[in-house]
C-alpha positions in Angstrom: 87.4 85.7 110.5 90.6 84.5 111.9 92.9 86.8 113.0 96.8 86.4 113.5 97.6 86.4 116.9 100.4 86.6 119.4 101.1 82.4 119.0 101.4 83.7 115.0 103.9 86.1 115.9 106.0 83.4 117.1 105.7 81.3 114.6 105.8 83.9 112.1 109.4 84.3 114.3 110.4 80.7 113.4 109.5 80.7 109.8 112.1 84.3 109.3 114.9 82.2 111.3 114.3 79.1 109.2 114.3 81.3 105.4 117.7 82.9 107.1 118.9 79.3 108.0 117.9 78.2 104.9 120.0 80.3 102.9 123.3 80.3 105.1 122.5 83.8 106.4 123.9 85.1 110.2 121.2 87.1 112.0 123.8 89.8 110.9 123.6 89.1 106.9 120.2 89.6 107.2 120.5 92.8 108.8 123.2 94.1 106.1 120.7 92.2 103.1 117.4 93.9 104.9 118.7 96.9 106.6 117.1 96.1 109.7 118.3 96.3 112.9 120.6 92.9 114.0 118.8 93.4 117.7 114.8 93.6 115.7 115.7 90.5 113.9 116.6 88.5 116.7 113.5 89.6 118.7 111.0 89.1 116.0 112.7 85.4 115.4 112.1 84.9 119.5 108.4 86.2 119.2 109.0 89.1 121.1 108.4 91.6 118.7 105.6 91.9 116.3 106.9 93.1 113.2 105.5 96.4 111.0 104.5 95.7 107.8 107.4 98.3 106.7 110.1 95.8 108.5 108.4 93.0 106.9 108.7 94.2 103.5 112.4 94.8 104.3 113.1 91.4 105.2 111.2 90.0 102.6 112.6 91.9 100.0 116.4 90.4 101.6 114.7 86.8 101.0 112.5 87.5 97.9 109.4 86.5 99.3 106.6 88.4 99.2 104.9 89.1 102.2 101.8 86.9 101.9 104.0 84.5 100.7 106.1 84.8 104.0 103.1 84.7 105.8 101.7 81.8 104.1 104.8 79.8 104.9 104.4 80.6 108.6 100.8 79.3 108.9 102.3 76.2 106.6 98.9 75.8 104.6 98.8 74.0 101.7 95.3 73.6 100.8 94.0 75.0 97.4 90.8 76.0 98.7 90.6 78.8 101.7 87.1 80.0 102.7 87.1 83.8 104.1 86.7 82.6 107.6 90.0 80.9 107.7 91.9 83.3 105.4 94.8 85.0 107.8 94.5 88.6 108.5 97.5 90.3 109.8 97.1 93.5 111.1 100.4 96.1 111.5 100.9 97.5 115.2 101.5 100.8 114.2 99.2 102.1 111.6 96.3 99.7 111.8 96.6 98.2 108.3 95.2 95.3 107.6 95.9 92.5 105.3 94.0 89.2 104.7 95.5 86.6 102.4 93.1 86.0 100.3 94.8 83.6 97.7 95.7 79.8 98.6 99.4 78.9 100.1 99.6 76.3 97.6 102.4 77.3 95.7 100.8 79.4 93.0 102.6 82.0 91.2 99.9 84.3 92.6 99.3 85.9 95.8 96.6 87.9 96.5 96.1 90.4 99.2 92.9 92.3 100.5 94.3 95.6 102.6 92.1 97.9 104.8 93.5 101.3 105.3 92.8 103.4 108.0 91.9 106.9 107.5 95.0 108.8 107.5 97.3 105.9 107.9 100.6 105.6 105.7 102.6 102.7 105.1 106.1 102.5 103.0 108.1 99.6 101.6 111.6 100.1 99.8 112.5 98.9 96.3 113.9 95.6 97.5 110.3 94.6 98.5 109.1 94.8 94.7 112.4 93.8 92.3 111.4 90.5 91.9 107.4 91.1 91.5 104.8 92.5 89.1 102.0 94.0 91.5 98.4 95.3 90.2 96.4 97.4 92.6 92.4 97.5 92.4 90.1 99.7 94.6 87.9 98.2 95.9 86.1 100.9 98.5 87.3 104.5 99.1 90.6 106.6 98.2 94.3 105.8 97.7 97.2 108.0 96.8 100.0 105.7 96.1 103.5 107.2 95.6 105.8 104.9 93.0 108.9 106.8 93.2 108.7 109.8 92.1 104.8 109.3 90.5 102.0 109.5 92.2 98.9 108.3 91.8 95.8 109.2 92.9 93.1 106.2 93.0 89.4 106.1 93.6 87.0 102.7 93.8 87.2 101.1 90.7 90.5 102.0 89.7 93.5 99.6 88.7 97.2 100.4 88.9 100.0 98.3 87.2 102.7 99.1 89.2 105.7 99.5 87.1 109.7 99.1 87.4 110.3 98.6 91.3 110.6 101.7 93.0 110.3 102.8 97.1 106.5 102.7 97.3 103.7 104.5 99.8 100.3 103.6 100.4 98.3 107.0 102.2 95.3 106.8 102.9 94.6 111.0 103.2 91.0 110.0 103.4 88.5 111.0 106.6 87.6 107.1 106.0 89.4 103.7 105.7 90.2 102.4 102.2 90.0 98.8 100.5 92.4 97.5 97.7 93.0 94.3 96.4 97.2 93.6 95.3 97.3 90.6 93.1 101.2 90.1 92.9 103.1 87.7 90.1 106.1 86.0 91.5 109.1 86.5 89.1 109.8 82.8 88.1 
């Protein structure tokens, strides 16, 4: 298994300065387009901060990138073929989820994304992270309760979930042991 390390937060760091650059953007449009901090941004584009999966929804939602996609850019692969012991796992500093990229960074419409979450371990992403995407979630191991807006769902292995319009999302894991989903995620074209 490779793992992302510190060396990927950097680059991970260059790659969110270079989609800002890209599009024209001041570290503070970003923060106004993301609603993260001005001061965050510029120290996750330096490497100094390791970012939370909730920030990194934020800002990808600004750019509308998915996350693996973001991710994918950062480790610049390009290969259509990616054996488990090379896909990327990222895991989030504060709760302990963990995501491997499971699909190519090849350019496909696709992405998908394996997540481990730990018992008792919550994660949130607003709206912005999901307008331009159609997202299906599959159980893979354990229990989810995933709150879509207002709805909430409560999913067991085996279940799939069509995620419908965007809405601020939750994944909780109220379980006594961690949880495995697989997101396959459609770009919007």
């Amino acid at each position: 298994m490779s793992t992302i390390s510190n060396d990927f937060d950097r680059c991970l760091g260059e790659r969110i300065r270079a989609e800002r650059e890209m599009r024209g953007w001041s570290l503070s449009d970003l923060s106004e387009e993301s609603g993260v901090s001005r001061a965050m941004i510029h120290k996750i584009e330096r490497g100094e901060s390791s970012p939370t999966a909730s920030l990194l929804g934020k800002l990808c939602g600004a750019f509308r990138l998915t996350v693996s996609s973001l991710i994918a850019r950062a480790e610049a692969g390009g290969q259509r073929l990616v054996r488990r012991a090379d896909q990327q796992v990222w895991t989030d500093p504060e709760t302990g989820y963990s995501r491997r990229h499971v699909s190519p960074a090849a350019g496909s419409p696709i992405d998908i994304v394996e997540v481990d979450l730990p018992a008792g371990a919550m994660v949130s992403y607003p709206a912005s992270s999901f307008v331009f995407l159609r997202q299906c979630i599959s159980m893979v191991e354990g229990e989810l309760t995933f709150i879509e807006g207002d709805l909430v769902h409560e999913l067991a292995t085996g279940d799939c979930l069509l995620l419908g319009p965007a809405a601020d999302c939750t994944f909780h894991n109220r379980g006594d042991k961690a949880c495995r989903y697989v997101v396959t995620v459609l770009k919007a074209a």
